[in-house]
C-alpha positions in Angstrom: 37.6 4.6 26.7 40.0 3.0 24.3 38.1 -0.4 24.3 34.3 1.4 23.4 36.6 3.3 20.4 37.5 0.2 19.2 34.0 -2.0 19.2 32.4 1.5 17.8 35.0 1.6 14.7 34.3 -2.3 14.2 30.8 -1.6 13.8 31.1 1.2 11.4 34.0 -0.5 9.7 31.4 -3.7 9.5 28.4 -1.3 8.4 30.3 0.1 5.7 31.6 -3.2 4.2 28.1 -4.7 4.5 26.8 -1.7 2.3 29.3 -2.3 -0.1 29.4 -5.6 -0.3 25.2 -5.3 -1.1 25.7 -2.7 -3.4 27.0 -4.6 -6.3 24.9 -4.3 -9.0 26.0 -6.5 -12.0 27.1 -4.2 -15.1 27.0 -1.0 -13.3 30.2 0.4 -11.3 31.6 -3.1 -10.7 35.1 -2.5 -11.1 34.7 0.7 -8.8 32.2 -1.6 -6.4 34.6 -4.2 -5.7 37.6 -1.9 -5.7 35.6 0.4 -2.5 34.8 -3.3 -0.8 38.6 -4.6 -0.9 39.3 -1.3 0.6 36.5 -1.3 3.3 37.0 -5.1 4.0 40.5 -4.7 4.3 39.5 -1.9 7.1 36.7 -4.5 8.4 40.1 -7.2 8.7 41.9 -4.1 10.7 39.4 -3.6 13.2 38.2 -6.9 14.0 41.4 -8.0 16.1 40.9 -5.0 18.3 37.1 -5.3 18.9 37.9 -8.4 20.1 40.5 -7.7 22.3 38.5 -5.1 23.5 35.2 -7.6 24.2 37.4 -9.7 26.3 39.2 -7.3 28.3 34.9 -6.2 29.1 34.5 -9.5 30.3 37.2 -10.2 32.0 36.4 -6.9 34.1 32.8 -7.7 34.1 33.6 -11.0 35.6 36.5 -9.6 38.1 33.3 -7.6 39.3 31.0 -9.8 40.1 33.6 -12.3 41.9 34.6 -9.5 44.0 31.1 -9.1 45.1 30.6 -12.6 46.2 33.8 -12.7 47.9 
């Protein structure tokens, strides 16, 4: 499904920037360390809308669900 693609590529997206982000180690690669974070936060930014979206559309359905059963 289209909404499970888009919470798994926010996870990776968030795993990868969270790497990055830790990797910095002063005097050794920075330029090339914060050039690869820019790059993966700006994928991180990307993503985030769309894992959201995705959450809510989950719980809006999860919700429809469960009223229907009471009902």
């Amino acid at each position: 499904m289209a909404r499970d693609k888009d919470i798994e590529r926010f996870k990776r997206d968030a795993k990868a920037f969270g790497q990055s982000a830790a990797g910095h180690v002063p005097y050794v690669g920075a330029a090339l360390g914060a050039y690869d974070t820019v790059k993966k936060g700006r994928r991180l930014a990307k993503s985030t809308p769309r894992a959201i979206n995705a959450l809510k559309r989950k719980a809006k359905s999860n919700l429809k669900c469960r009223l229907r059963r009471y009902l």
